[in-house]
VMD Tcl script that draws the C-alpha trace (Angstrom):
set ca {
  {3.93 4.14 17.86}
  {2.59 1.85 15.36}
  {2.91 1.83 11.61}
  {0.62 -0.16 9.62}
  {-0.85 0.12 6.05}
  {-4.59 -0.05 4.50}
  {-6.11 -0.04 1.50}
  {-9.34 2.27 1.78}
  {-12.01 1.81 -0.52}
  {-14.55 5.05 -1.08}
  {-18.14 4.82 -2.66}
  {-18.69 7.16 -4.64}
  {-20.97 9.43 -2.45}
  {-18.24 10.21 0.14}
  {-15.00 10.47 -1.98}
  {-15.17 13.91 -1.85}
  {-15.36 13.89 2.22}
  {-12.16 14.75 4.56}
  {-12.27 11.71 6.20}
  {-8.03 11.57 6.03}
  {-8.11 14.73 7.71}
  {-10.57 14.16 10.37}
  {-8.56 10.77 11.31}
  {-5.64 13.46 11.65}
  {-7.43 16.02 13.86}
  {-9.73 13.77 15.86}
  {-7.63 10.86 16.19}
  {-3.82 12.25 15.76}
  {-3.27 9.84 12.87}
  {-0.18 10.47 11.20}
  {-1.43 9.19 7.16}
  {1.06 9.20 4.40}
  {-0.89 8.59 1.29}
  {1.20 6.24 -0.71}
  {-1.62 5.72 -4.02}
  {-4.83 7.22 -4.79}
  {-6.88 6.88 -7.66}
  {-10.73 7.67 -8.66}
  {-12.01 4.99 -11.17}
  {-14.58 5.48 -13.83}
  {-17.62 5.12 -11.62}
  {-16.28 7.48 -9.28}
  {-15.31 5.37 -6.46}
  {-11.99 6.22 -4.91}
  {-9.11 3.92 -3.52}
  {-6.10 5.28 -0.97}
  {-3.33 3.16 0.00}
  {-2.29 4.65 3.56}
  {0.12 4.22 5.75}
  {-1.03 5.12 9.42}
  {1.15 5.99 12.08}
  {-0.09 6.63 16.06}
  {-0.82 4.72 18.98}
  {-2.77 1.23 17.65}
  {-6.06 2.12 19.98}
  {-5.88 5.42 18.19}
  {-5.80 3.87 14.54}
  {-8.05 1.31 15.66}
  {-11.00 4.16 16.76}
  {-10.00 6.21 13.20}
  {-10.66 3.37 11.56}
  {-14.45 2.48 12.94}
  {-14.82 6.02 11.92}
  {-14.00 5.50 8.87}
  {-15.58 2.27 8.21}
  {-18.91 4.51 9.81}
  {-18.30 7.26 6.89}
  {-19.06 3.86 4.53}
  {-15.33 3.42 3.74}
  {-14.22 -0.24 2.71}
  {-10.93 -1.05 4.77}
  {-8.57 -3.93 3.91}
  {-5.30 -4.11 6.03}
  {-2.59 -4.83 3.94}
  {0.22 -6.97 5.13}
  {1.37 -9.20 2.14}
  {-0.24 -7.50 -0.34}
  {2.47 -7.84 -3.21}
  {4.28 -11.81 -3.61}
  {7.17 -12.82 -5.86}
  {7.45 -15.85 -7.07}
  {10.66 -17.94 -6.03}
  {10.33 -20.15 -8.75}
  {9.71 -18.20 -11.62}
  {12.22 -15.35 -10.68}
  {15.43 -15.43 -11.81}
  {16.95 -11.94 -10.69}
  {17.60 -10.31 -13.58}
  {17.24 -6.74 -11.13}
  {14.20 -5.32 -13.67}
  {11.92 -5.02 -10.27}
  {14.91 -3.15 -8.80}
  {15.73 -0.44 -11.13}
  {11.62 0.68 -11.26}
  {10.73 0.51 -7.32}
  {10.83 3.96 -6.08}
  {11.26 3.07 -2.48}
  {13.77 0.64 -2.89}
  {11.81 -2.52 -1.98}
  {13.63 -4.23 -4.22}
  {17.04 -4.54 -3.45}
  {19.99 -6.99 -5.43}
  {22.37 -8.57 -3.20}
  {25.82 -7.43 -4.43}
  {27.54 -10.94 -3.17}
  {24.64 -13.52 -4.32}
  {23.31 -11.49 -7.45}
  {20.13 -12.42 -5.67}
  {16.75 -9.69 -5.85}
  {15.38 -9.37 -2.45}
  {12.28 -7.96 -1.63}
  {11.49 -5.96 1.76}
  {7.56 -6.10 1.85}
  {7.66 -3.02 4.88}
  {8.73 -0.51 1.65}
  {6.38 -1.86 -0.66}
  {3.61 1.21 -1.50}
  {2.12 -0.98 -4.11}
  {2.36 1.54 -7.06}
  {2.61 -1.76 -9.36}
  {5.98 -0.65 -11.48}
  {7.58 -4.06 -10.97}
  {4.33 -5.66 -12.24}
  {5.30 -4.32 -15.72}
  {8.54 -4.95 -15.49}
  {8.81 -8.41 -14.46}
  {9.10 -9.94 -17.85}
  {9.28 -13.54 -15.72}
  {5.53 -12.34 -14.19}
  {7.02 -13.76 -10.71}
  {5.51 -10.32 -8.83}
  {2.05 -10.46 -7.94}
  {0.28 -7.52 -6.02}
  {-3.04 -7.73 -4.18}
  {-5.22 -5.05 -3.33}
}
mol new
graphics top color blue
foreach p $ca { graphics top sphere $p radius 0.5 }
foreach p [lrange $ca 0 end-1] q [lrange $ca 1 end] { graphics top cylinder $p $q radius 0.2 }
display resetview
């Protein structure tokens, strides 16, 4: 069982398609939708997580990309810088999946990139500007 997350781009035409739930029923994809949005021009953006066997996701996702659906694996899609942060635990107290975590022995933020859903809270509250996220 593999567990991997994308970022799924949608043009406009097909964001009102069920192309989540046909990867479920065709493919027996387990998706958790961690962010979705519809911008201005109508295109659509999902941050998944997919869970099955990887030649399953692999055959969901040429459907998808045949449905016109822009896929981008994510892997280390948010960064913090070393240098500029200086673990003052503002990343920590707004990450609702507890990527951010302080050491209680080094004072020392850590960051576990697995729980990151990219929802961009630490962005705004990094006052040092050490997190960067890429989508």
């Amino acid at each position: 069982m593999m567990d991997r997350k994308f970022k799924f781009s949608f043009p406009e035409r097909n964001v009102q398609d069920s192309i989540v739930f046909s990867m479920v029923s065709e493919f027996k994809i387990e998706p958790s939708i961690l962010r979705a949005a519809i911008d201005d021009d109508g295109c659509g953006v999902l941050i998944l997580r997919l869970r099955g066997d990887d030649e399953l996701i692999e055959k969901a996702l040429r459907y998808a990309e045949d449905q016109d659906v822009e896929i981008d694996e994510l892997g280390d899609h948010i960064m913090r810088d070393e240098q500029r942060c200086f673990s003052c635990g503002a990343c920590v107290s707004v990450c609702p999946t507890k990527a951010f975590t302080l050491d209680p022995e080094t004072f020392k933020v850590n960051l576990n990139i697995e729980k990151c859903v990219a929802c961009g809270s630490c962005l705004s509250a990094c006052s040092a500007h050490a997190v960067t996220l890429t989508l």
